[in-house]
C-alpha positions in Angstrom: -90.2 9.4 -30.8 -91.1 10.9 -34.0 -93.6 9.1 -36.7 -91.6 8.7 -40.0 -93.6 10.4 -42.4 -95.5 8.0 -45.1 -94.1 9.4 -48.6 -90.6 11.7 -48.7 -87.4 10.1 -48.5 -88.3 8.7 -44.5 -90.9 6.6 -46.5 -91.4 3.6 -44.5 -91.5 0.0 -44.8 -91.0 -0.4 -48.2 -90.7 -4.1 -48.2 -90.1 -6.4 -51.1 -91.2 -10.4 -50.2 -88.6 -12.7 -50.9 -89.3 -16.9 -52.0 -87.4 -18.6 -49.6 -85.9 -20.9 -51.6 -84.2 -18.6 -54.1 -83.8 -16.4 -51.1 -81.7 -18.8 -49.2 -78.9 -20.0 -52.1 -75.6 -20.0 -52.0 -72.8 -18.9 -54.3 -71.7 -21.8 -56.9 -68.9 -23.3 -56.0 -67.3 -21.5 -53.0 -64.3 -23.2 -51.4 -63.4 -22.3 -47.5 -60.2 -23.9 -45.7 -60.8 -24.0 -42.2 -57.6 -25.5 -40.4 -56.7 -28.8 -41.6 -60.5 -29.3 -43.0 -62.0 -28.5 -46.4 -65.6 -27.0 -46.6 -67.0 -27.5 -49.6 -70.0 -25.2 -50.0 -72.9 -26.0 -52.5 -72.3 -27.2 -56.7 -75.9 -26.9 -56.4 -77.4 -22.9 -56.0 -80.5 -24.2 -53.8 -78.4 -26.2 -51.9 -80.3 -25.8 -48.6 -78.2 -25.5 -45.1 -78.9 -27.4 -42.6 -77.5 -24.8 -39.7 -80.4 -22.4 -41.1 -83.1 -24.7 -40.0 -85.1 -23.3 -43.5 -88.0 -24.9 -43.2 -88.5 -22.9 -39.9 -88.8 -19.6 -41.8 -91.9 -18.2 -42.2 -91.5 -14.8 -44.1 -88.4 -13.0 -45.5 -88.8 -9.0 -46.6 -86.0 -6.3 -47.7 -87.2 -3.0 -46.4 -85.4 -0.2 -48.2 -83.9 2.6 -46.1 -82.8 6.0 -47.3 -79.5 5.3 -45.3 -77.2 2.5 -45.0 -78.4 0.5 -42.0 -76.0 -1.1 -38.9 -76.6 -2.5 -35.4 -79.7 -4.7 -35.4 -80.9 -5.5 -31.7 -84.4 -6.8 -30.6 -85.3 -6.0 -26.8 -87.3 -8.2 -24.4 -90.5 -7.2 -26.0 -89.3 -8.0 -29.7 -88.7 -4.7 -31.1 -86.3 -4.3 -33.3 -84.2 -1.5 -33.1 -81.2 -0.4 -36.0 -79.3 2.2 -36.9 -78.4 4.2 -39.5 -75.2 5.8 -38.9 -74.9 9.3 -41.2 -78.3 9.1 -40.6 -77.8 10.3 -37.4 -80.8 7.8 -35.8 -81.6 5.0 -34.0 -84.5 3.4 -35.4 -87.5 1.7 -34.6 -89.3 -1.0 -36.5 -92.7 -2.5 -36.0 -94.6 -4.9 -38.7 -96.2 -1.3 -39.9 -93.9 1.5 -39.6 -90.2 2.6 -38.9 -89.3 5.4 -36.6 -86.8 7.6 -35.0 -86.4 6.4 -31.1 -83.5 8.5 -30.6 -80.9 10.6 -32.5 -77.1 10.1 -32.0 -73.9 11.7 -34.4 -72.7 8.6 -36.1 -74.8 5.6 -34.2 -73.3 2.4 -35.5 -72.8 -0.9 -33.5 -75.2 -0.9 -30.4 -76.3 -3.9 -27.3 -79.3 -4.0 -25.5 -78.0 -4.2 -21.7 -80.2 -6.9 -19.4 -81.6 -3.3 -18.0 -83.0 -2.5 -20.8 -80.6 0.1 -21.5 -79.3 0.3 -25.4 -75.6 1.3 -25.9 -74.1 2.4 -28.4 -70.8 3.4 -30.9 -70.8 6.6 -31.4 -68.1 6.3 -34.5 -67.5 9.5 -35.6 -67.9 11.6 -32.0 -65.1 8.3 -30.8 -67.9 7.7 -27.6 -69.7 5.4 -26.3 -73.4 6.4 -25.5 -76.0 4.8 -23.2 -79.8 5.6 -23.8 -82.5 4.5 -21.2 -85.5 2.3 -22.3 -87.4 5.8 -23.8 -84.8 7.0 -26.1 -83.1 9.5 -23.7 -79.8 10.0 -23.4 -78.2 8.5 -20.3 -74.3 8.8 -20.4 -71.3 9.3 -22.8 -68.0 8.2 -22.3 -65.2 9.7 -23.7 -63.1 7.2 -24.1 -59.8 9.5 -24.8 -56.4 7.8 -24.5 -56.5 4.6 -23.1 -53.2 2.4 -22.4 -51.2 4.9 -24.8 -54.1 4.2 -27.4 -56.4 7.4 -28.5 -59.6 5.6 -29.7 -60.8 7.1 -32.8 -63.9 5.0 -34.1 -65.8 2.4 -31.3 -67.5 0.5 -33.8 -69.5 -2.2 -32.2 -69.9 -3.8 -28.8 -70.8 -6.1 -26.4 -71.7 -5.8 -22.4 -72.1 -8.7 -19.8 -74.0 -8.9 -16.9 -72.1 -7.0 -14.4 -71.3 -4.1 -17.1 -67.9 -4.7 -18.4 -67.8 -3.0 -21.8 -65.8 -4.5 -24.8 -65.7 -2.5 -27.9 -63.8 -2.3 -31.3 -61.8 1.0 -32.4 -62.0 0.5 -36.0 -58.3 1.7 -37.2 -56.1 0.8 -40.1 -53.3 -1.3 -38.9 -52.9 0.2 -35.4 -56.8 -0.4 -34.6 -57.4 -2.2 -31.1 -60.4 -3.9 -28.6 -61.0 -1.9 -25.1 -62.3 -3.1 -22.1 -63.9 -1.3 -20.0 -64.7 -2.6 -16.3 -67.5 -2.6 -13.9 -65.8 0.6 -12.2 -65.3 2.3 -15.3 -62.2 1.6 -15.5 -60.5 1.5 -19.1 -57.6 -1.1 -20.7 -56.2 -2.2 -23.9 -57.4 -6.0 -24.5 -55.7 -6.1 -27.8 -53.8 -3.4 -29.9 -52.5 -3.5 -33.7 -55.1 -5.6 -35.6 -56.4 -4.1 -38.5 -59.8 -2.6 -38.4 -60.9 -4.7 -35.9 -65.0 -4.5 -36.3 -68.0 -6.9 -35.2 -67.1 -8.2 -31.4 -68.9 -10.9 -29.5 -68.5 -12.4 -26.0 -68.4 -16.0 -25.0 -68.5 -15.8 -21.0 -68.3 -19.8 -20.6 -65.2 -19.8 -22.8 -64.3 -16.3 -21.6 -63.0 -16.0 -25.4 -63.8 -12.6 -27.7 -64.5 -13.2 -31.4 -63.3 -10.4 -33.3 -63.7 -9.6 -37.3 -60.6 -8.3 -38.2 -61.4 -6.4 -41.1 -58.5 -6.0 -43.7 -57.5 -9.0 -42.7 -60.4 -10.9 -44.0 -60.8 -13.2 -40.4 -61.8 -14.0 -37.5 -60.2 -14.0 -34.5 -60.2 -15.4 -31.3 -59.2 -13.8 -28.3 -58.4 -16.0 -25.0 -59.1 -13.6 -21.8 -58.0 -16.6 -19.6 -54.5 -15.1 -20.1 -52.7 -11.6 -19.9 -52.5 -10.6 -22.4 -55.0 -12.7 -23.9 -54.0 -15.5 -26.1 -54.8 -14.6 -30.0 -55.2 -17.2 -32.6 -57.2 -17.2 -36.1 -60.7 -19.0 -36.0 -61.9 -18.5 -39.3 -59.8 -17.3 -42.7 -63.0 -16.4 -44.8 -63.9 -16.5 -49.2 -61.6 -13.4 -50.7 -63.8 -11.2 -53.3 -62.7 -12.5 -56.7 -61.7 -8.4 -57.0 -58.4 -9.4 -55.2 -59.1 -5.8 -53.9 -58.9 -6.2 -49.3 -61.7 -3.9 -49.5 -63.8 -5.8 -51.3 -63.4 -8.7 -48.7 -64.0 -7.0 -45.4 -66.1 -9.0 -42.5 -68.1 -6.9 -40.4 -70.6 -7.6 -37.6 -71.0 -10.9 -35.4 -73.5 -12.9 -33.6 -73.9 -15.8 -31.7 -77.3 -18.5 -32.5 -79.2 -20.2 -30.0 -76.9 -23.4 -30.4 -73.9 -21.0 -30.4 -73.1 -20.6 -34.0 -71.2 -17.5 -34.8 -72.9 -15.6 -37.4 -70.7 -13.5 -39.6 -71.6 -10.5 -41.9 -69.4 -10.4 -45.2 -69.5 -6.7 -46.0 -67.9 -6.4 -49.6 -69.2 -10.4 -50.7 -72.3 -9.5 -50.0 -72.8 -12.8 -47.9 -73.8 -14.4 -44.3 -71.7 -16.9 -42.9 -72.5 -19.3 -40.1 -69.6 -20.7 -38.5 -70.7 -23.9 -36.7 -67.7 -24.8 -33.6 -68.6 -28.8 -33.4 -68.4 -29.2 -37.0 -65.8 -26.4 -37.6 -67.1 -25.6 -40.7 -68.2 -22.6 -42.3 -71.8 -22.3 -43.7 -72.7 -19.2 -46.1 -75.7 -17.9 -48.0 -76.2 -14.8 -50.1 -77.7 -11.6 -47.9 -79.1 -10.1 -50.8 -77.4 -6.4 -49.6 -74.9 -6.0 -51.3 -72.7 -4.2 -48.2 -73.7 -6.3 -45.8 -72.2 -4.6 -42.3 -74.2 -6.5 -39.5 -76.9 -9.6 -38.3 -79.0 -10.5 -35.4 -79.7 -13.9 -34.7 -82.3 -15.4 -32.2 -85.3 -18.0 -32.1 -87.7 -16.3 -33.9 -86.1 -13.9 -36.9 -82.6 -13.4 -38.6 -82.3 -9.4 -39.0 -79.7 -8.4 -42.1 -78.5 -4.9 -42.1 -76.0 -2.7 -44.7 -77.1 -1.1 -47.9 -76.4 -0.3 -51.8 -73.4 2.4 -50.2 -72.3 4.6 -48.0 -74.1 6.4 -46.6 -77.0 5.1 -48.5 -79.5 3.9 -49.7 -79.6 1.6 -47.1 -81.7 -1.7 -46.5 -82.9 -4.2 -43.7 -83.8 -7.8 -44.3 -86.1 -9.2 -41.8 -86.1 -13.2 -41.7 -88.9 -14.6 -39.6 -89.0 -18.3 -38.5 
């Protein structure tokens, strides 16, 4: 691992503190159809959400990176690890510093297996890449053709238990999530979405979540069938732009109470999707390209940037 240097453009922890409360509004006036209900989110800008448990939070900081940021995971110790695609790194990032733990092409969405081991989308190489606990390379696959299906750009992923392998290739119109099984071996789950991106598992439900991109949704992928049974979870706010790539949700996680966490790329926003309630829940990121979240009991971790491929920025939420 190398030290990022203190000044220079690897300058690190720049971090700007953040009140909560001005931290936490929402946009004015944003109205979300969900199915037959009607969300109506905040006339009020501090309207504070009850989903986000605020009065948990104990410090919120921006750190500025020099490259747009992706992938947040934290490992069994707490570290939190991110990556910074054109960047060519995965990062590091204690309470003091930042620092390269390994170096990869295009790193982009990435899990941290039960084993410890981090895996990651390799975007532009069109790989999957497995690093062991220090930062050295373990395995690449090669994904190639699959089902007829030449993967182009995995994007993010998600790995159970016995090492099945899901993954997004993030394509225009003929885009598509792969499986890959416990013996390596790989199948089409879903072909022809549009950029399909962000990709969570629920193992009780055996349902995929899916952020279709261009499509501005989320969908919901029912493994209990072949092929899997596809429906729409979650149409989400358009940009005012009216422009699809101004819309554009990106990376997904799941809460502790099993909320799905949605990253609004082009709105700049966070949505929390809560199933019993079915009702979306959204607050301002404060990134303006937001591409990806982490969610667990003790910090919400923000990642995207200004532009692509940078500058870049991380916003660390500690309850």
């Amino acid at each position: 691992m190398h030290q990022l240097p203190l000044t220079g453009i690897f300058a690190p922890l720049i971090l700007r503190y953040i009140p909560l409360v001005s931290a936490m509004r929402m946009p004015n006036n944003l109205n979300i159809n969900i199915g037959e209900n009607q969300c109506f989110l905040s006339n009020k800008s501090t309207t504070m959400l009850n989903p986000l448990q605020l009065d948990k939070f104990k410090k919120d900081v921006l750190i500025d990176t020099p490259f747009y940021t992706e992938g947040p995971v934290v490992d069994s110790l707490g570290n939190v690890f991110i990556t910074n695609l054109l960047g060519g790194q995965i990062l590091k990032i204690d309470d003091q510093s930042m620092e390269e733990w390994a170096v990869c092409k295009s790193p982009n969405g990435q899990f941290i297996a039960p084993n410890g081991n981090h895996f990651v989308c390799n975007s532009l190489a069109g790989s999957l890449e497995c690093f062991a606990q220090n930062g050295e390379l373990v395995k690449t696959w090669c994904i190639g053709e699959v089902d007829h299906h030449f993967v182009q750009c995995p994007n993010d992923l998600w790995i159970e238990p016995d090492g099945t392998i899901f993954f997004t290739d993030s394509v225009r119109h003929e885009g598509a999530v792969v499986g890959i099984d416990k013996a390596g071996q790989a199948r089409i789950i879903v072909r022809d979405l549009d950029y399909p991106n962000g990709i969570v598992y629920d193992a009780k439900k055996k349902c995929l979540y899916v952020a279709e991109s261009f499509k501005n949704r989320i969908l919901m992928m029912d493994l209990h069938f072949d092929p899997p049974q596809v429906q729409v979870l979650v149409d989400l706010p358009k940009h005012p732009s009216g422009k699809e790539a101004d819309n554009l949700p990106d990376g997904l996680a799941f809460d502790e109470s099993g909320n799905l966490w949605i990253a609004h790329h082009g709105m700049g926003l966070v949505h929390c999707f809560d199933f019993q309630q079915n009702q979306l829940f959204s607050m301002e990121s404060l990134i303006p390209l937001t591409s990806n979240i982490h969610v667990d009991h003790h910090r919400i971790i923000i990642t995207g940037g200004l532009s692509e491929p940078g500058p870049g920025s991380v916003r660390i939420i500690n309850r």
